[in-house]
TORKOL-4160 file (C-alpha; in steps of 0.2 Angstrom, whole numbers, padded with zeros to 4 digits, m for minus):
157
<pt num="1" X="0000" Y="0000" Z="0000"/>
<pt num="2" X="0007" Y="0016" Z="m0005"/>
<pt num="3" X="0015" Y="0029" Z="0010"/>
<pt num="4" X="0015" Y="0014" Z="0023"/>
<pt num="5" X="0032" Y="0013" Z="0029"/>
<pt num="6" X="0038" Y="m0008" Z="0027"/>
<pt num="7" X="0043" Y="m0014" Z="0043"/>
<pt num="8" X="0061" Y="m0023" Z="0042"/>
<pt num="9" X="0067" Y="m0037" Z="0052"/>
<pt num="10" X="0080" Y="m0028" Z="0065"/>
<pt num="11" X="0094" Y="m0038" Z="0071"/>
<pt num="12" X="0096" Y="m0032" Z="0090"/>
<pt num="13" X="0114" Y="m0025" Z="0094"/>
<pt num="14" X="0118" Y="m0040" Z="0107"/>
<pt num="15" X="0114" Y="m0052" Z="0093"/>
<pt num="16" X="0124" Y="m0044" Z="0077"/>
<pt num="17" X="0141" Y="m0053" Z="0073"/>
<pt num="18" X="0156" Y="m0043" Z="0074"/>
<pt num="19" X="0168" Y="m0058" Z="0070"/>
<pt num="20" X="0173" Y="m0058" Z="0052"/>
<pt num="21" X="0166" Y="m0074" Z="0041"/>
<pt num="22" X="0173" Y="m0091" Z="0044"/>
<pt num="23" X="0188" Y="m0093" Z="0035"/>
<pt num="24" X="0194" Y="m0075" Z="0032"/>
<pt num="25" X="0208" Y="m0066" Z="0042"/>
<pt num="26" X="0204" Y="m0053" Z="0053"/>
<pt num="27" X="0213" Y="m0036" Z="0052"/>
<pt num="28" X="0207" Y="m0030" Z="0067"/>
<pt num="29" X="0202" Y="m0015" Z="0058"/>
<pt num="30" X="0185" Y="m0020" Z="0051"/>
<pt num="31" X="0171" Y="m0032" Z="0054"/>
<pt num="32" X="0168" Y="m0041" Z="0039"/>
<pt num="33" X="0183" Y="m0041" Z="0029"/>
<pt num="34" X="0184" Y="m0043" Z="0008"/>
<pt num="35" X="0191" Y="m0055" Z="0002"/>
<pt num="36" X="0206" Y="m0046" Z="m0006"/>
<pt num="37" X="0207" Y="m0027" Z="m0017"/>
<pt num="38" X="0210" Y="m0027" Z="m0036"/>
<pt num="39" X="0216" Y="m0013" Z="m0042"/>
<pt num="40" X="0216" Y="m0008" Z="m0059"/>
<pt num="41" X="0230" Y="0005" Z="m0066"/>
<pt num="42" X="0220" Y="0013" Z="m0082"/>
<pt num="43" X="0224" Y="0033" Z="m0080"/>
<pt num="44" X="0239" Y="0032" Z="m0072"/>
<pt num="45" X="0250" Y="0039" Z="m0084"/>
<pt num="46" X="0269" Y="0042" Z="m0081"/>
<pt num="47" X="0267" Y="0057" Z="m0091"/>
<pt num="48" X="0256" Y="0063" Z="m0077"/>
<pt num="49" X="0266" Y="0059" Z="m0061"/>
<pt num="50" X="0255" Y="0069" Z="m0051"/>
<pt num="51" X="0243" Y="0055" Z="m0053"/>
<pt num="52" X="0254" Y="0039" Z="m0046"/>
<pt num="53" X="0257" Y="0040" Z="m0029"/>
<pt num="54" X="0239" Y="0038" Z="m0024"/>
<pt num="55" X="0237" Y="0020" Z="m0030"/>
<pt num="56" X="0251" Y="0014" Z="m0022"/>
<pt num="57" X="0246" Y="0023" Z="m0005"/>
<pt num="58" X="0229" Y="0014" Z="m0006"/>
<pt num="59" X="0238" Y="m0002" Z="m0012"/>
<pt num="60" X="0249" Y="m0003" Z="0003"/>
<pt num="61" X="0237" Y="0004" Z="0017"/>
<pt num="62" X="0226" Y="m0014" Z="0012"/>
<pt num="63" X="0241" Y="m0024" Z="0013"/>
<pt num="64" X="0246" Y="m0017" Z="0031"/>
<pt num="65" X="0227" Y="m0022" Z="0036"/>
<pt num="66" X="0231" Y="m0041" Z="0028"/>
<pt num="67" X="0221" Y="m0039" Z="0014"/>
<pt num="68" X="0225" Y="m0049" Z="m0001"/>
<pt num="69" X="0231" Y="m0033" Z="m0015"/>
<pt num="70" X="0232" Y="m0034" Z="m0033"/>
<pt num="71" X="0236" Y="m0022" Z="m0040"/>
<pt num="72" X="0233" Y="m0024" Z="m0061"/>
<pt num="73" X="0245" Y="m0013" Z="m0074"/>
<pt num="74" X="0235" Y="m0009" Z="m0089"/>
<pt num="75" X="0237" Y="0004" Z="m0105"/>
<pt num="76" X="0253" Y="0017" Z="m0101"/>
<pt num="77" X="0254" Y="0012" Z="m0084"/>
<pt num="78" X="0265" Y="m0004" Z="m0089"/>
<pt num="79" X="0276" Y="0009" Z="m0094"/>
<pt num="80" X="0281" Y="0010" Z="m0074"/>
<pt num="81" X="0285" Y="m0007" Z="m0074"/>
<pt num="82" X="0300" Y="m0003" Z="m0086"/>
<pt num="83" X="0318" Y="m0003" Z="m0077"/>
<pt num="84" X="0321" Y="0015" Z="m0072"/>
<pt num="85" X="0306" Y="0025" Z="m0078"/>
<pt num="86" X="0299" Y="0025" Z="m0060"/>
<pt num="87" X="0314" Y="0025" Z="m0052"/>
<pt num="88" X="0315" Y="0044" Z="m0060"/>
<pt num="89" X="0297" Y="0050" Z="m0057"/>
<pt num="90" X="0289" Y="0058" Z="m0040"/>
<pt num="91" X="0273" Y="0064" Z="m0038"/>
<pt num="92" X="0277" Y="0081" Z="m0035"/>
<pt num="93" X="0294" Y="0089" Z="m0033"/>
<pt num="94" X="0289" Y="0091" Z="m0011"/>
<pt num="95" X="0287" Y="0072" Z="m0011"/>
<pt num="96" X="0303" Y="0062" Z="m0005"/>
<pt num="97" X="0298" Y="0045" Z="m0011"/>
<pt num="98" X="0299" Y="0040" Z="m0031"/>
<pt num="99" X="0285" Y="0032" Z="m0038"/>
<pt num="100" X="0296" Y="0015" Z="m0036"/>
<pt num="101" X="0298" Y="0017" Z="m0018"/>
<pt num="102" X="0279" Y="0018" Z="m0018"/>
<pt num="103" X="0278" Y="0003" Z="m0027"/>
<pt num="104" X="0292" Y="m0008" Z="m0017"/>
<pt num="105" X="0281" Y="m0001" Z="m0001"/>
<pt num="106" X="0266" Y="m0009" Z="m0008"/>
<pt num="107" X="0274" Y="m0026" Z="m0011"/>
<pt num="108" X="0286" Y="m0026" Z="0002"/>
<pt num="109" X="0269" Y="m0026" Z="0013"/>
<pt num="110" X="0261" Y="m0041" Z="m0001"/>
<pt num="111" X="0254" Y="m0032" Z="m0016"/>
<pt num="112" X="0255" Y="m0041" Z="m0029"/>
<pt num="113" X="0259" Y="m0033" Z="m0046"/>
<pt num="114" X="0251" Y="m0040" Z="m0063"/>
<pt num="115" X="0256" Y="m0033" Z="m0081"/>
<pt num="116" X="0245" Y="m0032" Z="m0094"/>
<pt num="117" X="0253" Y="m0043" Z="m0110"/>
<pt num="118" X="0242" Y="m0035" Z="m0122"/>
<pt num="119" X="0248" Y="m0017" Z="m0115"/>
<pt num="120" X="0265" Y="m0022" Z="m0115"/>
<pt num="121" X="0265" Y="m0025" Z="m0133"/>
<pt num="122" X="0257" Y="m0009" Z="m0135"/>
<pt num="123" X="0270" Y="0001" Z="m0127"/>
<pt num="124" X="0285" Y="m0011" Z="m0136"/>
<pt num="125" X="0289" Y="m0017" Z="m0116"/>
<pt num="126" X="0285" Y="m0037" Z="m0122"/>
<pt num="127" X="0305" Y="m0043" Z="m0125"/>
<pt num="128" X="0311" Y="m0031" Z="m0109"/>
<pt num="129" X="0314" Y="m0040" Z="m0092"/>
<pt num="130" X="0303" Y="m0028" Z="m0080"/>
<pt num="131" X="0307" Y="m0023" Z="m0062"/>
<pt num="132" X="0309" Y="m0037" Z="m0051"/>
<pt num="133" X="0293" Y="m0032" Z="m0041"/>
<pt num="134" X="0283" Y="m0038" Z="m0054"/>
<pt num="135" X="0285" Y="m0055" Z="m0063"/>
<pt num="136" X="0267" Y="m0059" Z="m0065"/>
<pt num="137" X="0255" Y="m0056" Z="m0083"/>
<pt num="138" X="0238" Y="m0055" Z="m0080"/>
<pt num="139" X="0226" Y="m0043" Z="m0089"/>
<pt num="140" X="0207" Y="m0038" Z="m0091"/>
<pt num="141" X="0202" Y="m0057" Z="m0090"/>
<pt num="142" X="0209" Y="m0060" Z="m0074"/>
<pt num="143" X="0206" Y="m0042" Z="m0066"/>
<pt num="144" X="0186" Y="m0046" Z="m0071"/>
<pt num="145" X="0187" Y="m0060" Z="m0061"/>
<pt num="146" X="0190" Y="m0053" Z="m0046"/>
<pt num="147" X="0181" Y="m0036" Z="m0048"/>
<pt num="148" X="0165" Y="m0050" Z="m0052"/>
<pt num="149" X="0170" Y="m0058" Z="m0038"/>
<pt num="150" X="0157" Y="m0051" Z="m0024"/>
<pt num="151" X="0171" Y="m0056" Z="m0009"/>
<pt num="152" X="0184" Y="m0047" Z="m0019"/>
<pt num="153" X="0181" Y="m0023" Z="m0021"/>
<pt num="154" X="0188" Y="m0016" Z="m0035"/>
<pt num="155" X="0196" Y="0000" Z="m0039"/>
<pt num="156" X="0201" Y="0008" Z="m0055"/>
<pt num="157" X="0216" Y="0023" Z="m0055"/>
């Protein structure tokens, strides 16, 4: 019937969980944990270096909570996975990290990093050894399965 208010069931406070689901870790930071973050580099463009610390930040804050990170290289941000090109970039000329600091931050606390073969061929980076950081491929196939993966959150840079 229109304008009546439906009534919800309304789980009690004493009665609402708070542990995390069987078989997930638990961060102590948060309640119901995701599975992992997948995150998808698509903007992040050397030739914008104001743009790439971000990611990174986000990438590693997860890892540091014991979430699972992905983190997928895809279009010129493969370019960063080159030896040297982000060794030389920093956000801003304030910032004392390079964007490769970032990135060792981010892996060093279990990100895992995933370059895109399609984008590497693109950018002529297919016959070039990459940082040691990242020796994974893995492209818009497998960053579709996790961001349609309902235990697994998304984000796109």
């Amino acid at each position: 019937m229109p304008g009546t208010p439906r009534s919800s069931p309304v789980t009690p406070p004493d009665q609402m969980r708070s542990d995390p689901p069987p078989g997930t870790a638990s961060s102590g930071f948060i309640a119901h944990q995701a599975a992992g973050i997948a995150i998808l580099l698509w903007s992040a463009d050397p030739a914008v270096p104001g743009r790439l610390a971000t990611p990174f930040f986000h990438a590693a804050a997860a890892a540091a909570m014991d979430i699972p990170v992905e983190i997928y290289f895809s279009a010129a941000s493969v370019q960063l996975l080159a030896p040297d090109v982000a060794a030389r970039l920093t956000p801003n000329p304030d910032h004392p990290k390079t964007v490769l600091d970032s990135i060792r931050e981010a892996v060093s606390l279990g990100a895992q990093l995933f370059a895109c073969s399609d984008a590497l061929v693109a950018h002529r980076l297919d016959q070039i050894t990459l940082i040691p950081e990242c020796s994974r491929r893995g492209g818009a196939v497998q960053f579709m399965v996790r961001a349609a993966d309902l235990r697994w959150r998304a984000l796109v840079f």
